[in-house]
Structure formats: C-alpha cells, structure tokens
C-alpha positions in Angstrom: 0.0 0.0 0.0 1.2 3.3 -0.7 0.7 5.9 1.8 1.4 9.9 1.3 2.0 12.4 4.4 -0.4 15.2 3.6 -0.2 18.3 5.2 -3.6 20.3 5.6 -3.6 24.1 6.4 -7.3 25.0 6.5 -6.2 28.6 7.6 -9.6 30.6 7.7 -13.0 31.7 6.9 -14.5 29.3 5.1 -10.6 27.2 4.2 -11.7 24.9 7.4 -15.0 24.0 5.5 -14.1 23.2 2.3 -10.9 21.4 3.3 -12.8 19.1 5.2 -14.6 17.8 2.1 -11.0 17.7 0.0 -10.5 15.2 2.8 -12.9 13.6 3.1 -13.2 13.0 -0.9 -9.3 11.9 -0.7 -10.2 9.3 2.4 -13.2 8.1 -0.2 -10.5 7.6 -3.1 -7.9 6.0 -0.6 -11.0 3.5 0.8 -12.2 2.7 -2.8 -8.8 2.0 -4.3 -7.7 -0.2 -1.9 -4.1 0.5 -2.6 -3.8 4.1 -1.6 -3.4 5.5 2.0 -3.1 9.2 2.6 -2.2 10.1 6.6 -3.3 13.9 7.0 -1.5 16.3 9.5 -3.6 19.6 10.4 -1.9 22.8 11.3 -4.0 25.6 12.7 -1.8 28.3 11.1 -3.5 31.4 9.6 -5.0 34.8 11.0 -6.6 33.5 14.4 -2.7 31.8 14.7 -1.2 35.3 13.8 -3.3 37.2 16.2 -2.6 34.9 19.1 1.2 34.8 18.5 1.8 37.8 16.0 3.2 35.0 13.0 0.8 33.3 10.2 3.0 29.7 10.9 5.7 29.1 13.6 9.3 29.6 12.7 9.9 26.3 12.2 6.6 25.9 10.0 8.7 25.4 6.8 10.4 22.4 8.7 7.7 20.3 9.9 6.1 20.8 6.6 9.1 19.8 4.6 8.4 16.3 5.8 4.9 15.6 3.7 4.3 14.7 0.5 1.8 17.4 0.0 0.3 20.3 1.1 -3.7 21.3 1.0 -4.4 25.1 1.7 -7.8 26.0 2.5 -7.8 30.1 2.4 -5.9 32.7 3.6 -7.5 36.2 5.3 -9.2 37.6 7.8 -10.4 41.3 9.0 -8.4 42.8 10.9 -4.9 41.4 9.5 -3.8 43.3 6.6 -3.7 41.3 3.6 0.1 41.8 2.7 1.0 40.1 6.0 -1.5 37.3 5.7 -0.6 36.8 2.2 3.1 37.3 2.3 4.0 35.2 5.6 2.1 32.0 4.8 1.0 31.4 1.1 3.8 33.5 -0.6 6.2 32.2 2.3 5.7 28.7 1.0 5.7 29.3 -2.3 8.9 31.3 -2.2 10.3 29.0 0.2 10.1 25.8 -1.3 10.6 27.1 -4.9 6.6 25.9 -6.0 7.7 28.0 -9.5 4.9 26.6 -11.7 1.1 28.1 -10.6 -1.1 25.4 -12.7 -4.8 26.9 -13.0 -7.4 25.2 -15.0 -9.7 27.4 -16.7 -12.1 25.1 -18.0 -16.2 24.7 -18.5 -17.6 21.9 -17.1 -21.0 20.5 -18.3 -23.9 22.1 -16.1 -21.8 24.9 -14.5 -23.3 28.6 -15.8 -21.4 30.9 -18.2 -22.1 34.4 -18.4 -21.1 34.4 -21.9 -23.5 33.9 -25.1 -23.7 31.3 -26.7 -20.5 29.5 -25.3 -20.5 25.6 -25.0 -18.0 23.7 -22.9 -15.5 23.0 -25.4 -14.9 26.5 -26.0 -13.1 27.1 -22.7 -10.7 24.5 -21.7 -7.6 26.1 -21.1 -4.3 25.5 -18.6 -2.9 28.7 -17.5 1.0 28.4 -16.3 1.8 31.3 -14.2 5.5 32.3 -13.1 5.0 31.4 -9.2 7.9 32.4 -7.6 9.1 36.3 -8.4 8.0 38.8 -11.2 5.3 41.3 -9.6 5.3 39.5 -6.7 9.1 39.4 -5.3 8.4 41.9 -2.9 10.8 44.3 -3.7 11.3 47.6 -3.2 11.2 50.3 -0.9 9.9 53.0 0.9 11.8 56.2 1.0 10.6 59.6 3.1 7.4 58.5 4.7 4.8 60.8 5.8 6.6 63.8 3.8 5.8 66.1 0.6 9.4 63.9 -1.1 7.8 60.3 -0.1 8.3 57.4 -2.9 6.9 53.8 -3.1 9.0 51.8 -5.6 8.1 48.3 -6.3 10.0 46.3 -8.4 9.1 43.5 -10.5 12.1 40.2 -10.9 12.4 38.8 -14.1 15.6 36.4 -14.1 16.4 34.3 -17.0 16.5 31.0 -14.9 12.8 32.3 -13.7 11.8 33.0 -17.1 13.7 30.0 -18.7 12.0 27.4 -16.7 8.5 28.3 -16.6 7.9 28.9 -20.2 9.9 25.5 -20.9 7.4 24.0 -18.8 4.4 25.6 -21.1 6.4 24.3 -23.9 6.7 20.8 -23.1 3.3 20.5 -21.8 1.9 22.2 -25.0 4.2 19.4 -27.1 2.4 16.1 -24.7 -0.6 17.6 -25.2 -0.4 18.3 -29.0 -2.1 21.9 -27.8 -1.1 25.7 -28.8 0.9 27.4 -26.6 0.0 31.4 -26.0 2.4 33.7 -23.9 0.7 36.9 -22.4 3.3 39.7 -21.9 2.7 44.0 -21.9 5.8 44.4 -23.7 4.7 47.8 -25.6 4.6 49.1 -21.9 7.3 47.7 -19.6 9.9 47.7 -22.0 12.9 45.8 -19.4 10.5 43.0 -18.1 8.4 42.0 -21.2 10.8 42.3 -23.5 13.1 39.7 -22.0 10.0 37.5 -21.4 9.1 37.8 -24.7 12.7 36.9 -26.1 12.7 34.5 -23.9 9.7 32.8 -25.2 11.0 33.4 -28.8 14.6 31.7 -28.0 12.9 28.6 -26.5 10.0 28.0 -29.3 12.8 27.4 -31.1 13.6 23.9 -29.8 9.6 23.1 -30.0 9.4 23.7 -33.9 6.1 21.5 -33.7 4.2 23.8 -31.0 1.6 26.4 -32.6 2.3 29.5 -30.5 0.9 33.0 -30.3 2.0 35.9 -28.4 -0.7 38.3 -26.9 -0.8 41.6 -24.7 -2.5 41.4 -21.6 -5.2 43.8 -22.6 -5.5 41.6 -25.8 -5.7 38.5 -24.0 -8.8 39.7 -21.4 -11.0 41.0 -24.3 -10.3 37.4 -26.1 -11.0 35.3 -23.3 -14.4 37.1 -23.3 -15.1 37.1 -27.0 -13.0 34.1 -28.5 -12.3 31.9 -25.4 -11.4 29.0 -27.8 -8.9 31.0 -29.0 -6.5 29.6 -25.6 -5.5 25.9 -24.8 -2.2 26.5 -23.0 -1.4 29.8 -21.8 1.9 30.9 -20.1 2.1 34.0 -17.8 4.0 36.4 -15.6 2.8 35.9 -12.3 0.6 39.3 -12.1 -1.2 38.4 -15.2 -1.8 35.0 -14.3 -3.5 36.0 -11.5 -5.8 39.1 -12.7 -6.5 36.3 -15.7 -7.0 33.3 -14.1 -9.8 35.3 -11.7 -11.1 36.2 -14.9 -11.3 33.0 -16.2 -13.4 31.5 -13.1 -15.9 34.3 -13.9 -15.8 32.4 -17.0 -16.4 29.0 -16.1 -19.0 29.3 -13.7 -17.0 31.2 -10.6 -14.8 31.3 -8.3 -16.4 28.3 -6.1 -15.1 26.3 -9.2 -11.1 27.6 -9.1 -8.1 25.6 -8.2 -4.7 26.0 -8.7 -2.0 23.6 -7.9 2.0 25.3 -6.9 3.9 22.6 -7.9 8.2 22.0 -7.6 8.1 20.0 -10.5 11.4 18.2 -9.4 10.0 17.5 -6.1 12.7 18.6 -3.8 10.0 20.2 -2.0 6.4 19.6 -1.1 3.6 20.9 -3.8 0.9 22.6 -2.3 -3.1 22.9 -3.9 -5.5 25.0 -2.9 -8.9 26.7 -3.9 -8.5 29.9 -5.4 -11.3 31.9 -3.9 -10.5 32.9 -0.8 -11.5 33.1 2.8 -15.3 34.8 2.1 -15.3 35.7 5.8 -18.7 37.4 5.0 -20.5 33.3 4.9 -18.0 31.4 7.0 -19.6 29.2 9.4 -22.5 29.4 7.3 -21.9 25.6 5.9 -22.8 27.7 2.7 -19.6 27.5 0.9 -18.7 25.7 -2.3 -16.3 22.6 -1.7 -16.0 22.1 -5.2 -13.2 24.1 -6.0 -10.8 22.8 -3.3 -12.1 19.3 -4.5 -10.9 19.5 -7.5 -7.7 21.0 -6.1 -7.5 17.6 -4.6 -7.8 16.5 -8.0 -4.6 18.3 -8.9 -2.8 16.7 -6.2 -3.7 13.1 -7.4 -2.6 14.2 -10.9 1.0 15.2 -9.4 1.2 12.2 -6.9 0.9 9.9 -10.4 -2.7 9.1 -10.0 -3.8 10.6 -12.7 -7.0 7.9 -13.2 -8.2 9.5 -9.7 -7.7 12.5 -10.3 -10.2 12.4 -13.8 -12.7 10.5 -11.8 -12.8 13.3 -9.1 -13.3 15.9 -11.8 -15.6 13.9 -13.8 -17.4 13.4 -10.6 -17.5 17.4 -10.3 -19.0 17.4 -13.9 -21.5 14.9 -13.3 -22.6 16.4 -9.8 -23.0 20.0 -11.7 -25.0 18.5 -14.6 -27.3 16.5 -12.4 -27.8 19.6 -10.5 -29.0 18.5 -7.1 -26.7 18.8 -3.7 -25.1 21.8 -5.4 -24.3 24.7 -3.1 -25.9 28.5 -3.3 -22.9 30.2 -5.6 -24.6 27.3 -8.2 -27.8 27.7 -7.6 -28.5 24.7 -5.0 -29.6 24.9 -1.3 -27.4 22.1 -0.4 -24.8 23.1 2.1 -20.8 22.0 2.1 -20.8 19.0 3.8 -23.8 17.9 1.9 -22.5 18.6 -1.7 -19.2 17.1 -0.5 -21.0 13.9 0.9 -22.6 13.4 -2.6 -19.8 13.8 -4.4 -18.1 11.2 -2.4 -21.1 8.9 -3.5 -20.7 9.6 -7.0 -17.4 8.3 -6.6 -18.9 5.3 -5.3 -21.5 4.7 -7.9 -23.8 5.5 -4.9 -25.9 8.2 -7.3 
C-alpha cells in the first residue's frame, strides 16, 4: 500500500469548511482503491494563529512541513490582518520558500456549470494557465523612502531572471508538445519595456527547440478581451505571475466562478512539497454558514492526485465534479443549489462510489 503524508492548512474563513470535504473526498479515493493510504496532519496556522502569537506559521513551520508529501491550503485572510501580511507570511512564504515556481490553473467549463457568456458551449473554454509562481510582480521588492513627507516614494519592483523565465515557459512548452495543444504567452511588452521584453525573447529563443508547437503571443489587454469574446482562442497559456492571476480570476468568472477555481504550486522536481489550494478565498462574509462551495478545493484535490501519479483518480474526481454539476442537485448556493458544504461534498463522495 502506498501511503502519502499530507499536510492540511485550512487557515480561515471558510478554508476549514471546504478542506474538510477535500478530505474527506481523498479518504473516499484512498477506501475505494484499496491501494492508496493518505495520513493527513492539520496545522492551525492562519489569521486566528497570527493574532494569538503575531506570526501566520511558527518559525519552524517550513520544517515540519518539509516532511509531507503534499500540502492542501484552504484560504488565507481575515479582517483585521492586513492582507500583505497574511498573504506574504504563509501562502507566498511557502511558495517562495520551497521554490513551488509553476502556478497550474485550469480554466475550464464543465458541463452544467453557468457561463455568463453567449452562446458558449464547454469546449470552447478548456484552457491551462501556467503562471510564473515564484518572483515577477510578486518578489516583494522595493522600498519605501521619506514617509509621511511632501518627497515620499513607493518603488516596487518587478524580478524577471532568465533562470525564472527560462524554466516556466519550458514547462508551457513541453506540456503544450504532450498535449499536442497551442501554446499562448501573455506579456505588456509595448509598456514595460525591461521586463516584457526579455520575457518575450525568452519565449522566442525557446519556441525554437519546439518547432512543432503552434504558439501566439498576446498583450494582456489583448488577451482579457479574447477570453471574453473568442475563449477557444487559448488551450495553453503561459504567464507572468501578475497576469496569471488578474487572468486566471477572470477566467473563473468564466467558467462558472470562483467556487469552481483551483490551482496547484507545484516543484516540479520535487525537492519540496507541492501545495493545492482553492483559489477563492476566505469569504469571511459566509464562513460558518456551511454555505460555501467545496467544489473548487475538490478538485484542487484533483490536482494533487494528478502530481502524486494518479492521474486515473484524479479524472474521476473531476468527472465526478462534472456529473454532480450536470445533475444539478446537492449543489451549493454560488450554483444555484440549497445544499450546504458538507452535503455537496458527501454526494460527491457517493458519486465516486456509484452510490448516485
């Protein structure tokens, strides 16, 4: 039997909630495969952790979680902690930390979930976004100089480096090539002309050793109105990490919202642990309310089957997804059910067993 060490960071709002039914939908695969054990260790780090001991995770929270295979984040966030500490010390902290450079988000229409746009079936959005994870935008740095006087001046700076650059879009390239799909790089190179420019000759030098890869370059602006009006228009897309994020939000709204986002922040080498989470965050405003949609850190769970080689589970938990949406009962409120978390994540799990 193989067993994986899985850490679970629920952190807040409604990130306890849903992680309970990633869980519990991994403890269903593990029980119907027979083969598969997963041992979960839960770490109450987040905003009620940071305002009991002023840190989002303990100094030594890299350590113990260097040890798992895994990692599932609930959400991140809370009133009263400003979001660049929340954000920074735990989810960026990790993903810095241990180098999770690829941010994998599936943008993709499943049958039964709502589209606000006309006339668009399912197979006109079903695209992979591959965001730069690890610097760009989000580096964080910069500085401060004069506060609180007429001379004061915020710089923030954005790190592009050519290993950075190098590996992510390689990754894009290779996937496109397994796939047989095009590749599409989304830059702003007319406007940040150090940054964009060496992404895009970056992305020029390395399409040259993937002669068989269909590729297209787009600006940012570019790319947002075409995800609206030609969706099909994008099967792999490769980012900076700003851009994948303002994009990838945009893309939920396309594919029926945010209680249907995942994203996996994968070491591809595996030196370190991976770690997949929802993308919706903490909706303090309906946590408690057994309201919230599991769906989207289900399928995160998904992800991490993919990356842990069990790819078949990981298509029969998304399938599952698909087939839950379509027969439209035990969905939750954000898709137009009354059913509450535990319960869509309870009938999920019996889809999985042919109990539906």
């Amino acid at each position: 039997m193989k067993t994986y060490d899985i850490a679970v960071i629920a952190g807040d709002g409604i990130g306890p909630e849903v992680m309970a039914e990633a869980v519990k939908v991994l403890q269903t695969v593990a029980e119907l495969d027979g083969g598969l054990c997963f041992r979960f260790t839960h770490y109450p780090w987040g905003c009620d952790y940071y305002l009991k001991t002023g840190q989002m995770m303990p100094e030594n929270g890299l350590e113990l979680l260097s040890g798992h295979d895994a990692i599932l984040l609930g959400a991140v966030g809370t009133p009263g902690v400003p979001d660049h500490i929340s954000l920074r010390e735990l989810l960026l902290r990790i993903r810095h930390d241990f180098d999770e450079y690829i941010n994998l988000r599936p943008v993709k229409l499943l049958r039964g979930a709502s589209c606000p746009l006309k006339d668009v079936a399912p197979e006109n959005v079903d695209m992979v976004f591959i965001r730069e994870n690890s610097e760009g935008e989000y580096s964080g740095q910069g500085a401060w100089l004069y506060p609180g006087t007429d001379r004061e001046v915020v710089i923030q700076d954005g790190v592009f480096s050519r290993k950075g650059c190098e590996r992510v879009i390689r990754y894009a390239y290779e996937l496109a090539r397994r796939e047989s799909k095009s590749l599409t790089s989304v830059s702003k190179a007319n406007a940040l002309n150090y940054s964009m420019v060496f992404w895009d000759q970056i992305f020029a030098e390395i399409g040259r050793e993937y002669p068989d890869v269909e590729t297209r370059s787009l600006l940012v602006d570019a790319a947002a109105m075409f995800m609206v009006k030609e969706p099909q228009r994008f099967q792999i897309v490769v980012t900076s990490n700003l851009f994948g994020d303002i994009l990838t939000d945009l893309g939920a709204a396309i594919a029926g919202g945010m209680g249907l986002a995942a994203g996996a922040n994968l070491n591809p080498e595996r030196r370190f642990p991976s770690m997949f989470e929802p993308i919706h965050g903490s909706a303090p405003d309906i946590a408690g309310q057994g309201a919230a949609n599991p769906l989207a850190a289900i399928w995160s769970a998904s992800q991490l089957l993919d990356f842990l080689g069990h790819e078949d589970w990981g298509a029969r938990v998304l399938a599952a997804i698909e087939a839950l949406l379509e027969r439209g009962a035990c969905l939750p409120p954000d898709q137009g059910g009354s059913a509450s978390t535990a319960e869509c994540g309870d009938a999920l799990c019996a889809l999985l067993r042919g109990d539906m």
